[in-house]
mmCIF entry with sequence, helices, sheets and N, C-alpha, C, O atoms, coordinates in Angstrom:
data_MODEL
# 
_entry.id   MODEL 
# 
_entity.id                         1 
_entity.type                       polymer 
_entity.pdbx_number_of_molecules   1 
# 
_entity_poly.entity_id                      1 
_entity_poly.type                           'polypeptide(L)' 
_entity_poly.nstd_linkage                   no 
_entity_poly.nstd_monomer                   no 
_entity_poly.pdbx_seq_one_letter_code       
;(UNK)(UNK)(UNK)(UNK)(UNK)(UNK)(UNK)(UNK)(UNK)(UNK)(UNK)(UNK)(UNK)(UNK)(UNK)(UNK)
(UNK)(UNK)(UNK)(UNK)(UNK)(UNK)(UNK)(UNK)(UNK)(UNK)(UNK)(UNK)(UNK)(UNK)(UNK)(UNK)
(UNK)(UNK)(UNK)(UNK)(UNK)(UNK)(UNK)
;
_entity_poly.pdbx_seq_one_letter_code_can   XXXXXXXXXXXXXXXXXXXXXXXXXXXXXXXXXXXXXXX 
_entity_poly.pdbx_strand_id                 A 
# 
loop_
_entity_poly_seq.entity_id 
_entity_poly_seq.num 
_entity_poly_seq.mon_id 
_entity_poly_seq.hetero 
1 1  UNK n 
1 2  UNK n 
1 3  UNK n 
1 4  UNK n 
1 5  UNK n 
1 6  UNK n 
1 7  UNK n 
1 8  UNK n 
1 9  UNK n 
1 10 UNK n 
1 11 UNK n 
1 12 UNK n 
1 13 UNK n 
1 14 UNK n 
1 15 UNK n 
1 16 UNK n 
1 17 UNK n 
1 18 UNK n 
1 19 UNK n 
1 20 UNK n 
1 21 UNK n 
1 22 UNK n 
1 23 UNK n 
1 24 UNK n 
1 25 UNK n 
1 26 UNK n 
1 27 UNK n 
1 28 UNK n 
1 29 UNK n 
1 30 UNK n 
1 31 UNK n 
1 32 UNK n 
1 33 UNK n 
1 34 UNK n 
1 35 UNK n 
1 36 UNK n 
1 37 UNK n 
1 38 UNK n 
1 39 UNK n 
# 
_struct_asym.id          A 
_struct_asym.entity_id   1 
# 
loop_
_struct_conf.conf_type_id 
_struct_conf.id 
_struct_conf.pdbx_PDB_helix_id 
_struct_conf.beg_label_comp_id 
_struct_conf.beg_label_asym_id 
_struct_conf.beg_label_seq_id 
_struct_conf.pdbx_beg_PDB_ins_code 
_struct_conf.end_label_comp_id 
_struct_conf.end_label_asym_id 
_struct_conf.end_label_seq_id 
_struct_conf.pdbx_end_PDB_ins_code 
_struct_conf.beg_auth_comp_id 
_struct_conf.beg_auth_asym_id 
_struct_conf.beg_auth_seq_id 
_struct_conf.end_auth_comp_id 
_struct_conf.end_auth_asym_id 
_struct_conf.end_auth_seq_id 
_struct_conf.pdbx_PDB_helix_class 
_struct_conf.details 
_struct_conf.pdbx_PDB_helix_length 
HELX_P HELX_P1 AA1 UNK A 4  ? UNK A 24 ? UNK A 4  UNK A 24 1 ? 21 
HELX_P HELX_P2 AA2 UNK A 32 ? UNK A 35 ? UNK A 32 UNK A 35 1 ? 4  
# 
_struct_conf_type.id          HELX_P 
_struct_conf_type.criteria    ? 
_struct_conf_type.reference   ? 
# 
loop_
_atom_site.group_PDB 
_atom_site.id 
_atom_site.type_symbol 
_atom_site.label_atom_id 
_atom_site.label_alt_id 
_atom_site.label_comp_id 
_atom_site.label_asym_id 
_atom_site.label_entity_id 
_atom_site.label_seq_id 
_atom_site.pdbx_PDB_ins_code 
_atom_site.Cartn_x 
_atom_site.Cartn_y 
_atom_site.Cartn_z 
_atom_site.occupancy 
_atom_site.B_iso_or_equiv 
_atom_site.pdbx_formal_charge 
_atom_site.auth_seq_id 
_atom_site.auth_comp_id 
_atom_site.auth_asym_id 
_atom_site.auth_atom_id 
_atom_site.pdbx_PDB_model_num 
ATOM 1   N N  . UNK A 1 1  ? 19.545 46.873 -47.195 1.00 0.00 ? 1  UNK A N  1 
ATOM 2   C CA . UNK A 1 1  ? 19.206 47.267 -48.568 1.00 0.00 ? 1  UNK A CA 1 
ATOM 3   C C  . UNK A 1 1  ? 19.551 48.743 -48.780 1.00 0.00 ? 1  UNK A C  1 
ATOM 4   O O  . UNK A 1 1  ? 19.204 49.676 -48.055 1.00 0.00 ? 1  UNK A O  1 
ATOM 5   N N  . UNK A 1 2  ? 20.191 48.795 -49.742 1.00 0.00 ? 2  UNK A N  1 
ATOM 6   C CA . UNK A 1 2  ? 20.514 50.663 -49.818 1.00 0.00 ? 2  UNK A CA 1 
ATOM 7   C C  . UNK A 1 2  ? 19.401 51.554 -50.422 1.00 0.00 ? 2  UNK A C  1 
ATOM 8   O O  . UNK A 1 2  ? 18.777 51.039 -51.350 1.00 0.00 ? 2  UNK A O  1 
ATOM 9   N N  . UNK A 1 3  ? 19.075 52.716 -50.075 1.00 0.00 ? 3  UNK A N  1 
ATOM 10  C CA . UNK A 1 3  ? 18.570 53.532 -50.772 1.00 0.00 ? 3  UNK A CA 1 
ATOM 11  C C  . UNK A 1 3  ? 18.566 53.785 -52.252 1.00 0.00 ? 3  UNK A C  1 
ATOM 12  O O  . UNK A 1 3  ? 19.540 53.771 -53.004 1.00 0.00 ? 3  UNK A O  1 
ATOM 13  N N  . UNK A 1 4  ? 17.680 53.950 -52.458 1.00 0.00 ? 4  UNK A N  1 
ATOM 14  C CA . UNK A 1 4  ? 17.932 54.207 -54.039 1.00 0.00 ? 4  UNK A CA 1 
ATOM 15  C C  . UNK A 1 4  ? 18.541 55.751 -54.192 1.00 0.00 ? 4  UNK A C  1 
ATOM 16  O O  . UNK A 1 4  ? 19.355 55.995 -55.083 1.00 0.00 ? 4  UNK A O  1 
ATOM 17  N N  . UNK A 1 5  ? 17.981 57.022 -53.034 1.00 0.00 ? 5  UNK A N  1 
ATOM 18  C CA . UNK A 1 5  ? 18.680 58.355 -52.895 1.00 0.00 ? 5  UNK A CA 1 
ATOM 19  C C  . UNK A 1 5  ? 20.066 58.075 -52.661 1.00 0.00 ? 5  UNK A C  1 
ATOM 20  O O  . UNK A 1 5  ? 21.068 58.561 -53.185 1.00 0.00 ? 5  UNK A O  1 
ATOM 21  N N  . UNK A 1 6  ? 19.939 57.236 -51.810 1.00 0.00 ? 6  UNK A N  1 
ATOM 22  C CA . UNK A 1 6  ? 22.016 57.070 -51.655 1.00 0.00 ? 6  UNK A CA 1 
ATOM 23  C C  . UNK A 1 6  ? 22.812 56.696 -52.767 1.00 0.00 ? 6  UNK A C  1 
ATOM 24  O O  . UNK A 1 6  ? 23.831 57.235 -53.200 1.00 0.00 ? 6  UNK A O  1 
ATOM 25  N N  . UNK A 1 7  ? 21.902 55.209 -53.363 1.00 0.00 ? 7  UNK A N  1 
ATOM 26  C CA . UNK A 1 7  ? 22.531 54.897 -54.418 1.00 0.00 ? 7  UNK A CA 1 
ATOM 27  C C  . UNK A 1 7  ? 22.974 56.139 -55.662 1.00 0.00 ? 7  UNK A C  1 
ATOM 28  O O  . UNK A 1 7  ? 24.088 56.231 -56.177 1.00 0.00 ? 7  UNK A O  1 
ATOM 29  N N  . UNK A 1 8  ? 21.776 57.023 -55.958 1.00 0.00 ? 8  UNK A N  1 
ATOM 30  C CA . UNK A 1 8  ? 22.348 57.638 -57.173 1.00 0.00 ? 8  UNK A CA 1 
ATOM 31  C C  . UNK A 1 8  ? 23.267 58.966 -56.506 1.00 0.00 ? 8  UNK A C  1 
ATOM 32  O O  . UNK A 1 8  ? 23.896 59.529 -57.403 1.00 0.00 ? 8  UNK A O  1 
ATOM 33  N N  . UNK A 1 9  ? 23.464 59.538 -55.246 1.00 0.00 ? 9  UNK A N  1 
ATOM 34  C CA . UNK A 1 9  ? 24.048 60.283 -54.894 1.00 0.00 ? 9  UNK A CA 1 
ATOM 35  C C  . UNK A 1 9  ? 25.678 59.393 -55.163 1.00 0.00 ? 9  UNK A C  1 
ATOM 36  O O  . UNK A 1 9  ? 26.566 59.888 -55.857 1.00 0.00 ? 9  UNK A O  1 
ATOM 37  N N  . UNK A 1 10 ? 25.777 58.384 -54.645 1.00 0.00 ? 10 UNK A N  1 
ATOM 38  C CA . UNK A 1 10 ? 27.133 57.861 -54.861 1.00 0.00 ? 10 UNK A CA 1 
ATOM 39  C C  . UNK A 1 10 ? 27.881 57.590 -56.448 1.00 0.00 ? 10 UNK A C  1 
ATOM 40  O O  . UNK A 1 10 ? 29.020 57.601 -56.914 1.00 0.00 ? 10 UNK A O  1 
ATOM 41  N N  . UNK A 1 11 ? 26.662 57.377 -56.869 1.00 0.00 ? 11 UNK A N  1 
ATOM 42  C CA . UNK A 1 11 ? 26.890 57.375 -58.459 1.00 0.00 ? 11 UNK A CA 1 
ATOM 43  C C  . UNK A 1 11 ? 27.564 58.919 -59.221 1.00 0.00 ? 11 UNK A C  1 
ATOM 44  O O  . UNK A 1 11 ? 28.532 59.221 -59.919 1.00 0.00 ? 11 UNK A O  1 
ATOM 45  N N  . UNK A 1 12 ? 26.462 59.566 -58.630 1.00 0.00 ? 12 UNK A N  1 
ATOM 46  C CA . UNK A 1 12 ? 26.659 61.169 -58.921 1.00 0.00 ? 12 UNK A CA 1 
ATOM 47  C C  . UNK A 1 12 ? 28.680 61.882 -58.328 1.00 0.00 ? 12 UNK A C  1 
ATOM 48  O O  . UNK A 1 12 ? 29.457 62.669 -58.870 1.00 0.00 ? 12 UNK A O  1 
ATOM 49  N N  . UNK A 1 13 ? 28.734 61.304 -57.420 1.00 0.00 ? 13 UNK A N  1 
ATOM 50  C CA . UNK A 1 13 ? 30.034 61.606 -56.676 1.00 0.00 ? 13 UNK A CA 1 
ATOM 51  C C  . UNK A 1 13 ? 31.142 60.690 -57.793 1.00 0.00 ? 13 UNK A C  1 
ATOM 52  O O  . UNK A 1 13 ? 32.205 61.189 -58.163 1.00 0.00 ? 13 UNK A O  1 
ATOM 53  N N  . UNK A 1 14 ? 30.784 59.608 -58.133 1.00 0.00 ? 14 UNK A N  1 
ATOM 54  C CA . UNK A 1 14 ? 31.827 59.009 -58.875 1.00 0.00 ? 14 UNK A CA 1 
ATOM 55  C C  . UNK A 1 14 ? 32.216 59.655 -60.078 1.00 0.00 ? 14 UNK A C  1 
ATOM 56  O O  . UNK A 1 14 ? 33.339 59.795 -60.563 1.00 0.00 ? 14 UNK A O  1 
ATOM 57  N N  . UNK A 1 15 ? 30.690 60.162 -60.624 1.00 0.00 ? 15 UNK A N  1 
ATOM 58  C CA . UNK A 1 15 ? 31.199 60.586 -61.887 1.00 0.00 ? 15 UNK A CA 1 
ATOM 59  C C  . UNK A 1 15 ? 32.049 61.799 -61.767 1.00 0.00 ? 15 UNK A C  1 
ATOM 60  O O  . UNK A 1 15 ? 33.081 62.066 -62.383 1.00 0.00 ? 15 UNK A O  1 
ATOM 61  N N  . UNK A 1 16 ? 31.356 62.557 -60.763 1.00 0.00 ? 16 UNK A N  1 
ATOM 62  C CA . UNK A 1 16 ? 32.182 63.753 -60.509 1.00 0.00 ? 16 UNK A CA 1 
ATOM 63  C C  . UNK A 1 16 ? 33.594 63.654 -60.293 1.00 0.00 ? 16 UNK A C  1 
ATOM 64  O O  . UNK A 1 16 ? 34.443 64.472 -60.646 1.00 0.00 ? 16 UNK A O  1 
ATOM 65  N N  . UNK A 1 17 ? 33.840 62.119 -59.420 1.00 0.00 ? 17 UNK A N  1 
ATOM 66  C CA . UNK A 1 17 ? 35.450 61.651 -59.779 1.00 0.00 ? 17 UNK A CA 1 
ATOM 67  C C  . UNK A 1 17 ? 36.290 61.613 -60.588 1.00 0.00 ? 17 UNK A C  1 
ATOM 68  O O  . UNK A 1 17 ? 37.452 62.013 -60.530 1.00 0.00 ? 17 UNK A O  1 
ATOM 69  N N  . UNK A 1 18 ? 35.335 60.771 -61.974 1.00 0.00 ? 18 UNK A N  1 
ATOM 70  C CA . UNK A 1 18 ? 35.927 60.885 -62.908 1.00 0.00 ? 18 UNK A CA 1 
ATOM 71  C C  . UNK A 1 18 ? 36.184 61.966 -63.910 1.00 0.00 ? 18 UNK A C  1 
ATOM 72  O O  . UNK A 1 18 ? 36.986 61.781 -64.825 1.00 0.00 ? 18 UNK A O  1 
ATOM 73  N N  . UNK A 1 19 ? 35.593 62.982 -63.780 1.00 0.00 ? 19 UNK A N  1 
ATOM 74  C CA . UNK A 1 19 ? 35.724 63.908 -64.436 1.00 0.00 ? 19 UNK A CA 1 
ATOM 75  C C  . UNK A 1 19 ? 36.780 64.777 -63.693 1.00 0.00 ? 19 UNK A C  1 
ATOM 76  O O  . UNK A 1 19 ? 37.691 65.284 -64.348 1.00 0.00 ? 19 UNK A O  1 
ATOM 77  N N  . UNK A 1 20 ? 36.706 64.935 -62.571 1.00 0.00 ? 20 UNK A N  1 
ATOM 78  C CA . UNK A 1 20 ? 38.006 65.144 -62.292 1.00 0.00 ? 20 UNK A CA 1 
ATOM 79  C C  . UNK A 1 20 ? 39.397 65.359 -62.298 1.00 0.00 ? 20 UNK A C  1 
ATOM 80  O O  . UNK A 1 20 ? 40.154 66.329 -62.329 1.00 0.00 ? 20 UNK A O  1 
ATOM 81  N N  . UNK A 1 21 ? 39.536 63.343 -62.230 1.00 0.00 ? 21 UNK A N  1 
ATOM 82  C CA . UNK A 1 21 ? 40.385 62.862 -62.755 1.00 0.00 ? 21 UNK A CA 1 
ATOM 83  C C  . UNK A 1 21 ? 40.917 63.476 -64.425 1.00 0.00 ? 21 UNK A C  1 
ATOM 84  O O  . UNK A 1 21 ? 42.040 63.776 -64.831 1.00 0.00 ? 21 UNK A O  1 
ATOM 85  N N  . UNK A 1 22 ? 39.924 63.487 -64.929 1.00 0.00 ? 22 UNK A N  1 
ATOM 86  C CA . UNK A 1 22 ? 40.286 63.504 -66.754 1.00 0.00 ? 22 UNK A CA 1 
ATOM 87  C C  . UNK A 1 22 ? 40.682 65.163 -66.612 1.00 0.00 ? 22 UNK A C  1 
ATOM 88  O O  . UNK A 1 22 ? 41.313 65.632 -67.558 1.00 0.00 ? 22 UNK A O  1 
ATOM 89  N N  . UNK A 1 23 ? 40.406 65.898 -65.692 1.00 0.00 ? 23 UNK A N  1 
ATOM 90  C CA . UNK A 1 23 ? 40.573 67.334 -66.044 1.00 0.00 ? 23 UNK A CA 1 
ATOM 91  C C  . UNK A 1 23 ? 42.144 67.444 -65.454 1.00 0.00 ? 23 UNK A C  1 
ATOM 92  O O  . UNK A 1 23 ? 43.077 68.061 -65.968 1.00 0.00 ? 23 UNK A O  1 
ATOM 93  N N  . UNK A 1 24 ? 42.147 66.538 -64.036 1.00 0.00 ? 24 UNK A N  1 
ATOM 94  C CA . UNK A 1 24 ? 43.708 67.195 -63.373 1.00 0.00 ? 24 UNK A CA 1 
ATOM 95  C C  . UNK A 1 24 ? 45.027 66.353 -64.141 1.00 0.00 ? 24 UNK A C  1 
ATOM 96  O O  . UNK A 1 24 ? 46.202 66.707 -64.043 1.00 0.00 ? 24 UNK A O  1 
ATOM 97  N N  . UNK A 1 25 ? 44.498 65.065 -64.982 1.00 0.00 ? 25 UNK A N  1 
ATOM 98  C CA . UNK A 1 25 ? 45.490 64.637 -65.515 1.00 0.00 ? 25 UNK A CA 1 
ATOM 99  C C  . UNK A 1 25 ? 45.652 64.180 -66.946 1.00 0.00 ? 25 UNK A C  1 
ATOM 100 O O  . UNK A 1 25 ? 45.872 62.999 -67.212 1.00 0.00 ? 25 UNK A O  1 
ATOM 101 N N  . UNK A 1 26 ? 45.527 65.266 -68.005 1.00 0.00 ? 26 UNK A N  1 
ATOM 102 C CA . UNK A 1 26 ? 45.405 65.579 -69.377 1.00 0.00 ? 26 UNK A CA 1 
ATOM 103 C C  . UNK A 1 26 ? 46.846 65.299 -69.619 1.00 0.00 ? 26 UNK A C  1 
ATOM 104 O O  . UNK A 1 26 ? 47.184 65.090 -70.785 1.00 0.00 ? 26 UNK A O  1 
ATOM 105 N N  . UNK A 1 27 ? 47.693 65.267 -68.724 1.00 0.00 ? 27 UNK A N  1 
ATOM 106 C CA . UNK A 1 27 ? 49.165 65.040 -68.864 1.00 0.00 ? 27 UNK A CA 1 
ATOM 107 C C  . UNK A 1 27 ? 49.594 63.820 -68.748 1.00 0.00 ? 27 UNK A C  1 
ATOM 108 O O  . UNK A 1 27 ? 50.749 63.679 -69.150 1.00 0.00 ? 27 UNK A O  1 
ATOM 109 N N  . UNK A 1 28 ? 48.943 62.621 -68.232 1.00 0.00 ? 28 UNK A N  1 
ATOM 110 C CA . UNK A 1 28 ? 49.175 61.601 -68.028 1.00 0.00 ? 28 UNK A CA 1 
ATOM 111 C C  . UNK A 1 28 ? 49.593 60.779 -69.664 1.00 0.00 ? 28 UNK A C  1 
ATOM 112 O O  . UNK A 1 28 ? 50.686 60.214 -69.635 1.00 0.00 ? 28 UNK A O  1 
ATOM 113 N N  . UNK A 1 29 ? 49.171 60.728 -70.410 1.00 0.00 ? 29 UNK A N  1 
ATOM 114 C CA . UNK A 1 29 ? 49.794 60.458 -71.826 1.00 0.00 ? 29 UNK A CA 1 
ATOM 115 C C  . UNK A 1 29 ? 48.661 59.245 -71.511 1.00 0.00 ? 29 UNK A C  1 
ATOM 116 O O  . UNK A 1 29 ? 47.568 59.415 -70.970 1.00 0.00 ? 29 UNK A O  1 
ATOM 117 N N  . UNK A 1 30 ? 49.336 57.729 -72.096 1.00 0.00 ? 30 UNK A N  1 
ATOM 118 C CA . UNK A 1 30 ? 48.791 56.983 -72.631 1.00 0.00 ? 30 UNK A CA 1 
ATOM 119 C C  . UNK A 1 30 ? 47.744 56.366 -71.618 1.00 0.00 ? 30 UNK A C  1 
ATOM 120 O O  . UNK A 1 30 ? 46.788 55.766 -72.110 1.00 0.00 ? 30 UNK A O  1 
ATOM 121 N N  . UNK A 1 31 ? 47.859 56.477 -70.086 1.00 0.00 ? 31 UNK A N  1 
ATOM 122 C CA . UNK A 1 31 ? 47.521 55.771 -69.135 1.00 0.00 ? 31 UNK A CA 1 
ATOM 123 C C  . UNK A 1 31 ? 45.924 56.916 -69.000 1.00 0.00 ? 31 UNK A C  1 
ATOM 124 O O  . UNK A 1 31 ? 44.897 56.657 -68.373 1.00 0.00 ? 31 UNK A O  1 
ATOM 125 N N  . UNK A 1 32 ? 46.114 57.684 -69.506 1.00 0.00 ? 32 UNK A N  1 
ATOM 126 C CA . UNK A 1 32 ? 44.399 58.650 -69.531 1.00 0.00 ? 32 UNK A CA 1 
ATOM 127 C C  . UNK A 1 32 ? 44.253 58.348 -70.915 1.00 0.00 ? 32 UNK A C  1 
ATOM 128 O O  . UNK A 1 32 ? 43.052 58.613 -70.880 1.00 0.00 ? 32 UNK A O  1 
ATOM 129 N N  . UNK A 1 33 ? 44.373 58.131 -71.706 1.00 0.00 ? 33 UNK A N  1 
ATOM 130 C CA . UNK A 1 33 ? 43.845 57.830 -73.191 1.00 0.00 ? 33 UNK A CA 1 
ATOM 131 C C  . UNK A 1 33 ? 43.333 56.236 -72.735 1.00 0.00 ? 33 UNK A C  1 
ATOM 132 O O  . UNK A 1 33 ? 42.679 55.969 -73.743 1.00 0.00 ? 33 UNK A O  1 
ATOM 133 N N  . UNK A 1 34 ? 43.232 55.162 -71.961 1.00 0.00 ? 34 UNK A N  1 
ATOM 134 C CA . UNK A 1 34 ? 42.999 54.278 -71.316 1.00 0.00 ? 34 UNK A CA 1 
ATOM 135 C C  . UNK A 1 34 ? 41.867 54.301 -70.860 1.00 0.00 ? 34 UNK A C  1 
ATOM 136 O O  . UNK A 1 34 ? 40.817 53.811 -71.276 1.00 0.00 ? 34 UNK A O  1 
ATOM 137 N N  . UNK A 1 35 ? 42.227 55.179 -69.551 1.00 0.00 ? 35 UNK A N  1 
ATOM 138 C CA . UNK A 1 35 ? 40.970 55.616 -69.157 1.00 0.00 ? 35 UNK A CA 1 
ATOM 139 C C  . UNK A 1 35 ? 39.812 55.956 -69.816 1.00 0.00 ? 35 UNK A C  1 
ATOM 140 O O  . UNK A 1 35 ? 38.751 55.387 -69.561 1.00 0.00 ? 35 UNK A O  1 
ATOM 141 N N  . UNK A 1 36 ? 39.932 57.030 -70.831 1.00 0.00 ? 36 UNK A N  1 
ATOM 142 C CA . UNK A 1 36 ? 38.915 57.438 -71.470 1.00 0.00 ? 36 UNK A CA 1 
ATOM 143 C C  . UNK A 1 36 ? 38.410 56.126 -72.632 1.00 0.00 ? 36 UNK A C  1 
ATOM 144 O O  . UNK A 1 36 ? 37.272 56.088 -73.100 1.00 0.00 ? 36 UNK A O  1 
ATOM 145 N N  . UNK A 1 37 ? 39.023 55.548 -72.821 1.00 0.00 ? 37 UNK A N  1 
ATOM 146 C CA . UNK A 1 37 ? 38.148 54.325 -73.563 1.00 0.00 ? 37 UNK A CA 1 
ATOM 147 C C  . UNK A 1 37 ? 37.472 53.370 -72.487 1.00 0.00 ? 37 UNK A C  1 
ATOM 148 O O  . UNK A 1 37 ? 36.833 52.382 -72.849 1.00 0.00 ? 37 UNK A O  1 
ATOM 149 N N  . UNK A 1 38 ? 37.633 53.690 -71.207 1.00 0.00 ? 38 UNK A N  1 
ATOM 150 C CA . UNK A 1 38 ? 36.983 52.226 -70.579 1.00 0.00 ? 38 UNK A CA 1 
ATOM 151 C C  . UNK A 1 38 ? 35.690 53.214 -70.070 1.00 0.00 ? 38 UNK A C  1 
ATOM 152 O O  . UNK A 1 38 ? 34.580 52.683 -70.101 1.00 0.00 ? 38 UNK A O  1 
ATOM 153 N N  . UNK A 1 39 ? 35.774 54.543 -69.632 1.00 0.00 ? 39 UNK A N  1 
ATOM 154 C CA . UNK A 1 39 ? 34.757 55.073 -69.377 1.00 0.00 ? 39 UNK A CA 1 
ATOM 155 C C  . UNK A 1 39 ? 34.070 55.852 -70.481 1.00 0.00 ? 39 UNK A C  1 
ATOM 156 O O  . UNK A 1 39 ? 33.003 56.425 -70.261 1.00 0.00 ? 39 UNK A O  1 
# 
């Protein structure tokens, strides 16, 4: 059974992924305009 501390730490890391993502690739054109509608 997982932690619930682990659980939201991993959560916390994803988002930090995704934000990431949206910052290093503003250049990507239509394939980040994608992205940003599913998240």
């Amino acid at each position: 059974m997982t932690r619930p501390i682990q659980a939201s730490l991993d959560l916390q890391a994803l988002k930090q992924n995704l934000s990431i993502v949206r910052q290093a690739a503003p250049h990507a054109g239509g394939k980040s305009e994608r992205l940003r509608a599913w998240y």
